[in-house]
C-alpha positions, 0 to 999 in steps of 0.5 A, a space after each residue: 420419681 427415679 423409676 421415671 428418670 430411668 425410664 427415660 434415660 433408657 428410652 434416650 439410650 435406646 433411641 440413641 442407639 437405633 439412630 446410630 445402628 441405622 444410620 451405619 447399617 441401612 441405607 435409604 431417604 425416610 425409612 430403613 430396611 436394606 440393611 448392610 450384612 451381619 452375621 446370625 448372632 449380631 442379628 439376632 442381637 439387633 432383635 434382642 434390642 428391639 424386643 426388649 426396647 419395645 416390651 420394657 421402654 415402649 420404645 420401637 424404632 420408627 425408621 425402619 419401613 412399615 412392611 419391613 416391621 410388620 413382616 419381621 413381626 407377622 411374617 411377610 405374608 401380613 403385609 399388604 400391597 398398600 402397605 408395601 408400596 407406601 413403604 417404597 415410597 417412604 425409600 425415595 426423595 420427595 421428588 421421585 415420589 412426586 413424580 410417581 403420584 403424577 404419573 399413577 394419576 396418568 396426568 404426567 407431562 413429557 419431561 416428567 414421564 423422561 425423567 420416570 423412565 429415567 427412574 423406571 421403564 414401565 408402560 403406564 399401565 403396569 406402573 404400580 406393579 413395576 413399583 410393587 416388584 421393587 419394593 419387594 425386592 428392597 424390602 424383603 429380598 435384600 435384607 432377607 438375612 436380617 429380616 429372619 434372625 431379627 424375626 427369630 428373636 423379636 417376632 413372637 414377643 411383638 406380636 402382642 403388638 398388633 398391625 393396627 397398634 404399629 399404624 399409628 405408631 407410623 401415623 404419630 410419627 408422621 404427624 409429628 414430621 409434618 407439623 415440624 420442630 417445636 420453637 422454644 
């Protein structure tokens, strides 16, 4: 019965200090991966904590976006154009991605396609490229430093994690998201 009390005492310490690492060192609407600048070994540290919260406790820090994970695990290569563009939206308030699935579905309306260009300036047609462009740069390209010091660390021990295992870590935690809070 102590060994489960530890564990979950260590799982509360480890969720407690994602929550505080990300909300000071990412910015972004559901999941994270702009990161603020850190030096090498703060974050190969970062991917210390990661490692080890996942291989001792099972506990992986969901915020960060999909493709952020599955690139700083598998390398970016692994992560695919559905993966990344679900990540994108995952950075943007329910509105904006709204107003993206209207206007993918080429059924947008003139105010709304006012407020896309507002957001972007692309032509119908190549809307999902515009979209995919920036995600990789808000995925990769900015927390680029980040991204290779954590993998460095943690990307050879989780690999035992596979990209599928990850999904429904994801599909979990997005479940539970939409059927809400428990009531007492």
């Amino acid at each position: 019965m102590l060994s489960t009390c530890a564990d979950a005492v260590a799982r509360d310490v480890y969720a407690a200090f994602w929550t505080e690492f990300l909300d000071c060192a990412a910015e972004a609407a559901e999941m994270r991966s702009s990161l603020s600048p850190k030096g090498q070994e703060e974050w190969k540290a970062v991917g210390g904590i990661l490692t080890k919260g996942f291989l001792d406790q099972g506990y992986f820090p969901l915020h960060l976006a999909p493709a952020f994970t599955t690139a700083l695990i598998f390398g970016e290569h692994a992560v695919s154009n559905d993966i990344l563009f679900e990540s994108l939206l995952l950075f943007l308030s329910q509105c904006e991605r709204d107003l993206i699935a209207t206007a993918l579905q080429e059924d947008i309306d003139i105010e709304s396609q006012d407020e896309l260009l507002g957001l972007l300036d692309p032509s119908p047609e190549n809307l999902k490229a515009v979209l995919l462009q920036v995600a990789h740069k808000q995925i990769f390209q900015e927390p680029k430093y980040a991204l290779g010091n954590m993998s460095a660390v943690a990307g050879q021990p989780l690999r035992t994690a596979t990209t599928t295992k990850a999904q429904v870590m994801y599909e979990d935690q997005k479940n539970d998201l939409q059927e809400g809070p428990e009531e007492d």
